[in-house]
C-alpha positions as CSV (number, residue, x, y, z in Angstrom):
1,X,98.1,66.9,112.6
2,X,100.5,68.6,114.5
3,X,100.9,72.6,114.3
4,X,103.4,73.4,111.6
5,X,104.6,76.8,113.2
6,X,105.3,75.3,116.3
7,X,106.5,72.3,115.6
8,X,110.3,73.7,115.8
9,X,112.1,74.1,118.8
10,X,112.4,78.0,120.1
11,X,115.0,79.9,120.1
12,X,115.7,82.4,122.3
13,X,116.8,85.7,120.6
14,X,120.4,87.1,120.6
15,X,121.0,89.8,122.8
16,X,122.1,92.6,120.5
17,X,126.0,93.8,120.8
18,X,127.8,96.9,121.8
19,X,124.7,98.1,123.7
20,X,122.8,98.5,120.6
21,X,119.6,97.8,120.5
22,X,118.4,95.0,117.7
23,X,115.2,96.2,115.2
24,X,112.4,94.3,115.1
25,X,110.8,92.3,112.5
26,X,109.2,94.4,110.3
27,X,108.7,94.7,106.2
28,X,112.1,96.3,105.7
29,X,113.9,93.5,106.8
30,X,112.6,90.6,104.5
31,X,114.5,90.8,101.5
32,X,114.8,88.4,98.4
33,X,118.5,88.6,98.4
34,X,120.9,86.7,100.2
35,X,121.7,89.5,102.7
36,X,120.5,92.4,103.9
37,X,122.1,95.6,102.9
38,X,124.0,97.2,106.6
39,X,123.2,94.0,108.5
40,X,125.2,91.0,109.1
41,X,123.7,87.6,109.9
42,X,124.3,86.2,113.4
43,X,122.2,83.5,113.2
44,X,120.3,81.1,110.4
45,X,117.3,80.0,112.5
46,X,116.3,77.7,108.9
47,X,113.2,78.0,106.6
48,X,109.6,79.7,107.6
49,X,107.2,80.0,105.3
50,X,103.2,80.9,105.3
51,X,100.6,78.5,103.1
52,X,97.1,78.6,101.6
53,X,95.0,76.8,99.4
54,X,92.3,79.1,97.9
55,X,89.5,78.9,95.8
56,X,87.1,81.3,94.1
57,X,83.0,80.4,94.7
58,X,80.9,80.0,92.3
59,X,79.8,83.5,92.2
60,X,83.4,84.5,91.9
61,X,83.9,82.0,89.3
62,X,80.7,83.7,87.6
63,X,82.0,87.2,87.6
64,X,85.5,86.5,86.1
65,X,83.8,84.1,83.8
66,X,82.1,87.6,82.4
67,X,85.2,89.7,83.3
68,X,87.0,87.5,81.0
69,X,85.0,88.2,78.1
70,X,85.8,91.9,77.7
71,X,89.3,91.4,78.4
72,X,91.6,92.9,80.3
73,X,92.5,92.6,84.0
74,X,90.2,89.8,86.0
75,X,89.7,91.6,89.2
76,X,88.0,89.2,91.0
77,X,91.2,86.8,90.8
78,X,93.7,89.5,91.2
79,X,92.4,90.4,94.5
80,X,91.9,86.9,95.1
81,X,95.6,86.4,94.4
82,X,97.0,89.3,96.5
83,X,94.3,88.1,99.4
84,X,96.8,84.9,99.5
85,X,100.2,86.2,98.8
86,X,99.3,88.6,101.8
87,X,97.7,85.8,103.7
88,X,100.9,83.6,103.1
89,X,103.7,86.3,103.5
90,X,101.8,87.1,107.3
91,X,102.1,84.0,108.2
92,X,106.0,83.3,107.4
93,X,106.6,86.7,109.7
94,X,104.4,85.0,112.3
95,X,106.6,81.9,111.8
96,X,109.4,83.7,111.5
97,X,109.4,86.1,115.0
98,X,108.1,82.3,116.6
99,X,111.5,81.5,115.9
100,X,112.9,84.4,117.4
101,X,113.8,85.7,113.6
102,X,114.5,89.9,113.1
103,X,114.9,89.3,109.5
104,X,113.7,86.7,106.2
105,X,116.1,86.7,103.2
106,X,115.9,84.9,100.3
107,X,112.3,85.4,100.7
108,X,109.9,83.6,97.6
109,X,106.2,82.7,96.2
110,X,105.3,79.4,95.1
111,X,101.6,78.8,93.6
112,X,100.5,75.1,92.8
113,X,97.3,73.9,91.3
114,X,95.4,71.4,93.8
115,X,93.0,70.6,91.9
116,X,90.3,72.1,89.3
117,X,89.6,75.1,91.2
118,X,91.9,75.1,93.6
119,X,95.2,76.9,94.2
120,X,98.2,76.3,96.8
121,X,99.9,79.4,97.5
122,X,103.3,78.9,99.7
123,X,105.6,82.0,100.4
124,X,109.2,80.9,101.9
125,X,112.3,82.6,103.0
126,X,115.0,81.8,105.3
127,X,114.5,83.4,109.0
128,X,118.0,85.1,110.4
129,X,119.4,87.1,113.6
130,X,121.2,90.1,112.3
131,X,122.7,93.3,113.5
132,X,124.0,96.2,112.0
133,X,127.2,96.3,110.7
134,X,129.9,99.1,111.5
135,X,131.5,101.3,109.7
């Protein structure tokens, strides 16, 4: 099986205009809008995305089984849950700054069931080349 994240050719990154100097890809610029506010898009470098398949053992399955009988918030699967939406959100920047990306719009989560027990969690944007707009 070949490696999904490299797979796609390489592009080099564009050299930032005007002597300015392009920001990185960090947190603040993934967005799940269609732009990003004080940027323009240069380039669309296509879809990157980050994917998981988890599942709980049988000790976790234990402890929410219990957790589940007083109610409330199951801890055990929401940290379980946030464990793969940050697993799969690190790994679409990954994919992302492969690309040569400085920013993800239209950035979403996708969670499928496997199988009994099982979960697929994908998270997805669209990796870009921006720069600042002026004004």
């Amino acid at each position: 099986m070949t490696d999904p994240y490299n797979s796609s050719p390489a592009h080099a990154p564009i050299p930032a205009s005007s002597g300015t100097r392009m920001r990185p890809l960090d947190d603040a610029m993934v967005t799940t809008a269609l732009e990003l506010p004080g940027y323009r898009i240069r380039r669309n470098l296509g879809m990157v995305r980050g994917i998981t398949v988890r599942s709980r053992s049988i000790v976790g399955n234990f402890l929410g089984g219990l957790q589940s009988l007083f109610g409330g918030n199951i801890t055990i699967y929401t940290e379980l849950c946030e464990q793969a939406r940050d697993e799969t959100y690190r790994d679409m920047l990954q994919h992302a700054r492969q690309l040569g990306a400085n920013a993800i719009i239209a950035v979403r989560y996708n969670a499928t069931d496997v199988m009994a027990g099982l979960t697929e969690v994908l998270c997805y944007g669209t990796a870009v080349v921006v720069e600042p707009t002026d004004h």
